[in-house]
C-alpha positions in Angstrom: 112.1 167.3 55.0 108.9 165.1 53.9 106.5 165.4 57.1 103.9 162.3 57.1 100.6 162.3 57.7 100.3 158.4 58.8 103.0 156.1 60.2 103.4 152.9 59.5 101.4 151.2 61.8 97.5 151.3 63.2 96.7 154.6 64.3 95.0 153.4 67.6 97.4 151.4 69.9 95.2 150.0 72.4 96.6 150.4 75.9 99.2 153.0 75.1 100.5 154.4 78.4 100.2 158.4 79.4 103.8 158.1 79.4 103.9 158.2 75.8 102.4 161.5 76.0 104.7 165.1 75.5 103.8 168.3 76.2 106.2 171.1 73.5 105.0 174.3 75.1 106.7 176.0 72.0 106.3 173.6 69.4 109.3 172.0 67.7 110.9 174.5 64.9 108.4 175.4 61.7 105.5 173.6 63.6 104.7 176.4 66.4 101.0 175.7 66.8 101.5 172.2 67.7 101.7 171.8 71.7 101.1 168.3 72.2 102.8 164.6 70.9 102.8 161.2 71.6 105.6 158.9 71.2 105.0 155.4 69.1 106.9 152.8 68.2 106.6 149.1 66.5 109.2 146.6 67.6 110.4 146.4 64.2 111.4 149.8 63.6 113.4 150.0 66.7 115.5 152.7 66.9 113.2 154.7 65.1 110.8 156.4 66.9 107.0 157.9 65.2 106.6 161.2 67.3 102.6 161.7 66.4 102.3 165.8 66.5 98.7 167.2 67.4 97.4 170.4 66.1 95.9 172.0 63.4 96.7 168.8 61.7 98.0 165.5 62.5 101.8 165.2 61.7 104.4 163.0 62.4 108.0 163.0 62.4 111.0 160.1 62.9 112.9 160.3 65.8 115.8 158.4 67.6 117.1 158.4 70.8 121.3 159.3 69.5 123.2 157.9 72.1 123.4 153.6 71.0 124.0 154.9 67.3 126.2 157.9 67.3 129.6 157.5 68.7 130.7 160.4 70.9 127.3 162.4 70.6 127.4 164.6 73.9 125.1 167.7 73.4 125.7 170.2 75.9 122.5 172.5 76.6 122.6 175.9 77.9 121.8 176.2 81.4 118.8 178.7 80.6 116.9 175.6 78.6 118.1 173.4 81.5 116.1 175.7 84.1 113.1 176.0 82.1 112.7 172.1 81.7 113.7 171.9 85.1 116.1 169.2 84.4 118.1 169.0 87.9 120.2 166.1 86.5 121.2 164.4 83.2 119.5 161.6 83.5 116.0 163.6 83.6 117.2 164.4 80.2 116.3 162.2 77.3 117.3 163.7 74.1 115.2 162.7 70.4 116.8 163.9 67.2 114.7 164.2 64.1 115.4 161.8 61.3 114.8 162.5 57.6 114.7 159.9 55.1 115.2 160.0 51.5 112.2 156.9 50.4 114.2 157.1 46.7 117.6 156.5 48.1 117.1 155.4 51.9 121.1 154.5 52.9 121.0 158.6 52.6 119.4 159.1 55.8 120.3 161.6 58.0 120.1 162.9 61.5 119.7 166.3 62.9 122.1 166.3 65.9 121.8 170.2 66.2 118.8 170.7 67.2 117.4 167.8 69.4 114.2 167.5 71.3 114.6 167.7 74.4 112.2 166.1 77.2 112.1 165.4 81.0 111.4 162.4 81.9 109.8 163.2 85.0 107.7 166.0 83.8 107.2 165.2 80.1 107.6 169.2 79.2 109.7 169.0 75.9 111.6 171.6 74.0 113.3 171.5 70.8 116.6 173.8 71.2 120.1 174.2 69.3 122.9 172.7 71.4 125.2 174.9 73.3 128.6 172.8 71.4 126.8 172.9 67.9 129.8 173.8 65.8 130.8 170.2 66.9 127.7 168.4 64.9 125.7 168.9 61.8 122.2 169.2 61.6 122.3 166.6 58.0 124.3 163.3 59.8 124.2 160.5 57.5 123.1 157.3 59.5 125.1 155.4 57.2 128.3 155.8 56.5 128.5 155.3 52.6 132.1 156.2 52.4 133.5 153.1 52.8 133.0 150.5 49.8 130.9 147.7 49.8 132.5 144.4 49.9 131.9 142.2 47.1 131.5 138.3 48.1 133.4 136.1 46.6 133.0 133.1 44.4 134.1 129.6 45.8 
């Protein structure tokens, strides 16, 4: 996975809401010592998400909120994680899933539906956790479907 040190737009967004602002008292997976993230976004790249990481370094990863793009994705979390983000109903829950693009071939895209980031929406306390019905998803699912052949258009 390529981690970025600058997304695609100005680092300084002026006005940027609190909202924006995560707290990961764990740190997501390989990035312990990082406690803190924003969330950006540009209108253009919508889905995509820039989740700004703050700690040692500056980092930044792509994220996407699942739900509008992958058919059927229902993660189930174990009732532990549910306590300790004290998520009292599934709609405190909003769920981020890492993104990792390939710059040389981009269709090959892919999605960690495994191991989402999970954040309350009241709170903004965020863990990143392996879902309780992972042996139904992979933590590498293409955005694109490149199975089906491209249609060529045809001459009139």
């Amino acid at each position: 996975m390529k981690v970025l040190s600058e997304p695609p737009f100005p680092a300084v967004i002026p006005d940027r809401p609190a909202s924006n602002e995560l707290i990961l008292p764990q740190g997501i997976l390989g990035f312990e010592d990082y406690h803190r993230a924003e969330l950006l976004y540009s209108e253009e790249h919508l889905p995509f998400l820039w989740m700004r990481l703050h700690g040692p370094d500056v980092l930044h990863f792509v994220v996407m909120e699942p739900a509008s793009i992958i058919p059927g994705y229902e993660p189930e979390i174990f009732d532990e994680d549910a306590a300790q983000l004290d998520l009292n109903d599934p709609t405190d829950a909003m769920i981020l899933n890492i993104v990792t693009l390939n710059h040389n071939q981009p269709s090959g895209a892919t999605i960690n539906l495994i191991g989402p980031i999970i954040v309350n929406r009241r709170t903004r306390i965020a863990r990143q956790r392996v879902i309780s019905n992972h042996g139904r998803y992979s933590s590498h699912h293409p955005l694109v479907d490149n199975s089906r052949p491209a249609v060529a258009g045809r001459a009139t």
